[in-house]
C-alpha positions as CSV (number, residue, x, y, z in Angstrom):
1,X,9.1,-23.9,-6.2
2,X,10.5,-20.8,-7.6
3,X,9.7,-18.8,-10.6
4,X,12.9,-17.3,-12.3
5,X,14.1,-14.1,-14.0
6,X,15.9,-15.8,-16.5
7,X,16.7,-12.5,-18.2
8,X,15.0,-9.1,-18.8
9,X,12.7,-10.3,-20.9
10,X,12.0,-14.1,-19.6
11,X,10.3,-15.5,-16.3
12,X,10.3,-18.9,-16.4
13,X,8.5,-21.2,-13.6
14,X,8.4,-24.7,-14.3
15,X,8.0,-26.3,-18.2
16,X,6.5,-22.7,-18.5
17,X,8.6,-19.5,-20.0
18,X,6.7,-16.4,-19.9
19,X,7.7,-12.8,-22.0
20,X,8.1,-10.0,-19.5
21,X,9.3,-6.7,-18.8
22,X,11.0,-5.0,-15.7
23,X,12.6,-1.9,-14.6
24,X,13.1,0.7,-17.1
25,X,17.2,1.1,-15.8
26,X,17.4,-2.9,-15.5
27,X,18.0,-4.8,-12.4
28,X,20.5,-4.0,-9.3
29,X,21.2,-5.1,-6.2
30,X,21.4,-1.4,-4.8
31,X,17.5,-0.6,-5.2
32,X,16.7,3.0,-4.3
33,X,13.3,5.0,-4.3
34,X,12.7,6.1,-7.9
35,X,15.5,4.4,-9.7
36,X,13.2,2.7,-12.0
37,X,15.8,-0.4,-11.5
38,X,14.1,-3.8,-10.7
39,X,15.8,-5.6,-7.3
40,X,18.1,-8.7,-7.4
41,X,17.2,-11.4,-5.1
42,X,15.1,-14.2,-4.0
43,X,11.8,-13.1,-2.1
44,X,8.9,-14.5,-1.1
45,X,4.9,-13.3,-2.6
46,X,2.4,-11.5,-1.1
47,X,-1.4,-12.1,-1.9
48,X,-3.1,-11.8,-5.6
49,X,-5.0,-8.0,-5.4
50,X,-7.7,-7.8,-8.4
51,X,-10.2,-5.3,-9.4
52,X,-13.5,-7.1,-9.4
53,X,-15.5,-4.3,-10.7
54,X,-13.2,-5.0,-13.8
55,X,-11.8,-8.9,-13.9
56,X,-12.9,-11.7,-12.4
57,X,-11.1,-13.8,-9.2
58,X,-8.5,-15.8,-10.4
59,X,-8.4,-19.6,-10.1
60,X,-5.4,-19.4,-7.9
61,X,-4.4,-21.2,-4.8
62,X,-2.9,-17.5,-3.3
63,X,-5.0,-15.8,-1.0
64,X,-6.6,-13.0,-3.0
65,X,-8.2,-9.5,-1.8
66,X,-9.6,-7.1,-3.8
67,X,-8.8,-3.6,-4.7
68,X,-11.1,-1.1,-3.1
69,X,-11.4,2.9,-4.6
70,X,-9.0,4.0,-1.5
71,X,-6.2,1.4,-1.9
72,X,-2.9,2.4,-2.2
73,X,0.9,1.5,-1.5
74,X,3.5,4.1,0.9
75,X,6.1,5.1,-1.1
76,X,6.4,8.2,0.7
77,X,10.4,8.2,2.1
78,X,9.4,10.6,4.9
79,X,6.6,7.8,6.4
80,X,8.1,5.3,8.1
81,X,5.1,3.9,9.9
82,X,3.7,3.3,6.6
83,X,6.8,2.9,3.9
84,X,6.2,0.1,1.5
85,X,3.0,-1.1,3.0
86,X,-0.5,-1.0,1.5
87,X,-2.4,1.7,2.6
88,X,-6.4,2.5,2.8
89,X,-6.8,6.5,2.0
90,X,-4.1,7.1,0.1
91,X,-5.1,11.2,0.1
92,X,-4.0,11.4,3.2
93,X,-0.3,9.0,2.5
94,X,1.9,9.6,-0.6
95,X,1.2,6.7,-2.2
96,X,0.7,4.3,-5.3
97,X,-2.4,4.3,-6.7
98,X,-3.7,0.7,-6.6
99,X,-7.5,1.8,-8.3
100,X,-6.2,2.5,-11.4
101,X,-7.8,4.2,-14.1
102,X,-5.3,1.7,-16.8
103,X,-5.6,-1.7,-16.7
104,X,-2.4,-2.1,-15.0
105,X,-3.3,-3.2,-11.8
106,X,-6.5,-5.1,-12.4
107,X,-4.6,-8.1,-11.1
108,X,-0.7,-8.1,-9.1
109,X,1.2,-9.6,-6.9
110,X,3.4,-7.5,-4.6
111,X,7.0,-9.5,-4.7
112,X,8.5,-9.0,-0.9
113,X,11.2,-6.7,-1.0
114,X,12.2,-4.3,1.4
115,X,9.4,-6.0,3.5
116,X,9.2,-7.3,6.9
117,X,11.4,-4.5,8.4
118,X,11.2,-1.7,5.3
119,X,14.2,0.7,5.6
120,X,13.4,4.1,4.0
121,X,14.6,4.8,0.8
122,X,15.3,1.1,-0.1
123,X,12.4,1.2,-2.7
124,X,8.7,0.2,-2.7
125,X,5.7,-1.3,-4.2
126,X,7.7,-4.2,-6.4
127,X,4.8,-5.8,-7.8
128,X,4.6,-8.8,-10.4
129,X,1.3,-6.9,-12.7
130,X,0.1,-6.6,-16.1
131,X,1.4,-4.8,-19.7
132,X,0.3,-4.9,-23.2
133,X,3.2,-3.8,-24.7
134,X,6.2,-4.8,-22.5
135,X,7.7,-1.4,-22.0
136,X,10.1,-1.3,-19.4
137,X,8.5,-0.5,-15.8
138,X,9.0,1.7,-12.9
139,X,11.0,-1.5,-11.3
140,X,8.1,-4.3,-11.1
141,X,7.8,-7.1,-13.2
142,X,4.9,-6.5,-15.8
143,X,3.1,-9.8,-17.8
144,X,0.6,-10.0,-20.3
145,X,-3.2,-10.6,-18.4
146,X,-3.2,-14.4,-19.9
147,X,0.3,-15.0,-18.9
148,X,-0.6,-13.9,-15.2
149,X,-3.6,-16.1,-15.1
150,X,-1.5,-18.8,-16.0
151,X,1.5,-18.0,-13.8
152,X,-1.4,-17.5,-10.7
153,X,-3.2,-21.0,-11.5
154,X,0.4,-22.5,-11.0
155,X,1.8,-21.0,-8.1
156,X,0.7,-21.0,-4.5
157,X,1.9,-19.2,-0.9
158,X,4.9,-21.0,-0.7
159,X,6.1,-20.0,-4.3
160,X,9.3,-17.6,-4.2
161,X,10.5,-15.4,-7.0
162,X,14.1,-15.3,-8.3
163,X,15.3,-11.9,-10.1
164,X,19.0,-12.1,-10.6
C-alpha cells in the first residue's frame, strides 16, 4: 500500500486522510541540503524511532528502535562515510539532533530518500514526525501525535510513501 501526498496539507493512506505539513519552500524534485523544500517521489520507510523515556512503543507492525541521548542523523555535506545516515555521537558528526529537547521527535519515521547510495548535497534526514501547529518544516512531513499513532497502527515494512 502506499500512503499519498495528496497536497501540502493532506496525506491520505487508505479510507484515512490525515492534516499535515511539509517543507517550508514546498516540494521539488531538485532537493538540496538546506532548501527547506520537501522531495517528490515514491520511497520506501525506514523503522518507527521513539523516545521511551517520553512516549510509549507504538502498536505498529514496523520494526521500532528507540532514541538513545547520543542519536543523531549526518547531515554534514563534507561526510560522506556518514551523509544521511543515523549516527551514534553526534558531537563528534554534524548532525540532526534525534534526543530532542521539543516533542518533535518523540516518534518518526525516516522516509528513504537519498538512501541506499546518498550523494552529497542531495538532502538528508526526511523524516515523517510530529507538530502541533502545522508550520511548514525544514523538508519532512510533520503530523499531529494521534494522527501518527494512527498512520503507524495501519502501515507496515512494505508500506511506501508517495509525495508528488
Amino acid at each position: 500500500m502506499i500512503i499519498r501526498l495528496k497536497n501540502k496539507q493532506t496525506l491520505l493512506y487508505k479510507d484515512f486522510s490525515f492534516k499535515c505539513c511539509v517543507g517550508k519552500n514546498g516540494l521539488t524534485n531538485t532537493k538540496f541540503e538546506g532548501d527547506k523544500k520537501t522531495p517528490q517521489g515514491l520511497f520506501n520507510l525506514s523503522y518507527l524511532y521513539f523516545r521511551k523515556d517520553r512516549v510509549k512503543k507504538p502498536q505498529t507492525s514496523l520494526n521500532c528502535k528507540s532514541i538513545s541521548k547520543n542519536m543523531g542523523w549526518c547531515n554534514d555535506i563534507r561526510n560522506k562515510k556518514f551523509y544521511n545516515k543515523k549516527v551514534i555521537n553526534y558531537n563528534k558528526i554534524k548532525s540532526e539532533k534525534l534526543y530532542r529537547k521539543d516533542y518533535k521527535y518523540d516518534y518518526l519515521i525516516p522516509i528513504k530518500y537519498n538512501w541506499s547510495k546518498p550523494k552529497i548535497h542531495k538532502g538528508s534526514a526526511i523524516f515523517i514526525h510530529l507538530t502541533k501547529n502545522y508550520r511548514p518544516t525544514a523538508g519532512c512531513i510533520g503530523l499531529l501525535k494521534k494522527d501518527f499513532l494512527i498512520l503507524a497502527k495501519l502501515i507496515n515494512k512494505n508500506t511506501k510513501i508517495k509525495i508528488s
